[in-house]
C-alpha positions in Angstrom: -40.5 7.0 12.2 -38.5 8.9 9.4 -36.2 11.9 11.0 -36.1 14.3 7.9 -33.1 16.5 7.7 -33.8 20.0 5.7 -30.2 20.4 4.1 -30.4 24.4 3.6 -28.1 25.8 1.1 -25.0 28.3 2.6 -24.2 31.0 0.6 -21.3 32.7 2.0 -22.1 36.4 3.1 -20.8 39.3 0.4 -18.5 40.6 3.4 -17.1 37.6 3.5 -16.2 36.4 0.0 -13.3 39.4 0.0 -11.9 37.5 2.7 -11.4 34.4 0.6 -10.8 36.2 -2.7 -7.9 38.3 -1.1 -9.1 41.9 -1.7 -9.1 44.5 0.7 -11.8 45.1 3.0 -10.6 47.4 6.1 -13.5 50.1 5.7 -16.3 47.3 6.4 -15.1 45.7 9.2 -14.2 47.2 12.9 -10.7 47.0 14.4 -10.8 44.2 16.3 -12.6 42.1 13.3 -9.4 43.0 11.5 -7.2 41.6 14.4 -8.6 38.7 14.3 -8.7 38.2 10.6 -4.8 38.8 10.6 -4.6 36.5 13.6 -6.3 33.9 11.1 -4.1 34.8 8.4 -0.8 34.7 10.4 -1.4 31.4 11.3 -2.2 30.0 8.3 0.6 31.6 7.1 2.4 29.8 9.8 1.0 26.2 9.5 -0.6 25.5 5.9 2.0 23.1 4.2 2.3 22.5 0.3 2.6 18.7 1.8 -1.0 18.7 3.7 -3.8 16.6 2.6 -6.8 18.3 2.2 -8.0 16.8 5.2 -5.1 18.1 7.5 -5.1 21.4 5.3 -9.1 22.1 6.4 -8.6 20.5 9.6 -6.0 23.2 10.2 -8.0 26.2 9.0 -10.8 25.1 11.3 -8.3 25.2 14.1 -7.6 29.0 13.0 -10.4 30.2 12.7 -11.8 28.8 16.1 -8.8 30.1 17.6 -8.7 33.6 15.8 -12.4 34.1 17.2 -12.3 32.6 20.8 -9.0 32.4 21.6 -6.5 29.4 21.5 -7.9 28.1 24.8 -11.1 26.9 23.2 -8.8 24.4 20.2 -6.6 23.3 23.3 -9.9 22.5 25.5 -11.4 19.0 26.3 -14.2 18.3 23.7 -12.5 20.7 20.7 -11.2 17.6 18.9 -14.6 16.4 18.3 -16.1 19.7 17.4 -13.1 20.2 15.2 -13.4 17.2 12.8 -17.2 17.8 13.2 -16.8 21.2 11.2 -13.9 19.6 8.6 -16.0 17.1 7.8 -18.6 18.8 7.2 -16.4 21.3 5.3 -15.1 18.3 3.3 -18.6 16.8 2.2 -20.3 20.3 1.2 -18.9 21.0 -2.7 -19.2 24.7 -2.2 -17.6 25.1 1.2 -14.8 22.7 -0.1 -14.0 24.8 -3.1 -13.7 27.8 -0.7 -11.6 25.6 1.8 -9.2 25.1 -1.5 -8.8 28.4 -2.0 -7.6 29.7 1.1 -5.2 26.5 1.3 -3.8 27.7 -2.4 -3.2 31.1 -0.9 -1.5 30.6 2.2 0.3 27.0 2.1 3.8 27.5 1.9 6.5 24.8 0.7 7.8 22.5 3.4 11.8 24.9 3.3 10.8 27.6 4.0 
């Protein structure tokens, strides 16, 4: 017996393409949407090298964004590590999700001396 997997298309919500694309957005979303979003951003800020592969590069926005949203409890938690390279894979293998991945690493990865 065949399993059939329906591959739906993701198109990325218009609230959330200003995200990506850098442009302001505080008048759409609440106050503690924009807390988290600079959490996000912070740490990206913080860890995103020049020198990261792609792979490490997603695998460290995924870790950013699940900690921006449910805390840093949830990355550090028994399990994570699976669901983590779960999402950057599938991050990695979806063309449209990986073009959006390279362009939050071109905006926030820094160089290695700073």
């Amino acid at each position: 017996m065949k399993t059939q997997i329906r591959k739906r298309e993701w198109t990325p919500a218009k609230e959330f393409l200003p995200i990506i694309l850098g442009k302001e957005i505080e008048g759409d979303l609440g106050e503690k949407d924009l807390e988290k979003l600079d959490l996000f951003e912070k740490g990206l800020a913080n860890e995103l090298k020049k020198d990261d592969t792609i792979d490490q590069a997603i695998t460290k926005i995924v870790k950013m964004a699940v900690a921006a949203e449910f805390g840093p409890s949830l990355v550090a938690a028994k399990g994570a590590k699976a669901m983590i390279e779960t999402i950057s894979r599938a991050i990695t293998s979806d063309s449209e999700l990986r073009k959006q991945a390279l362009v939050i690493i071109d905006r926030f990865a820094t160089n290695q001396n700073k």
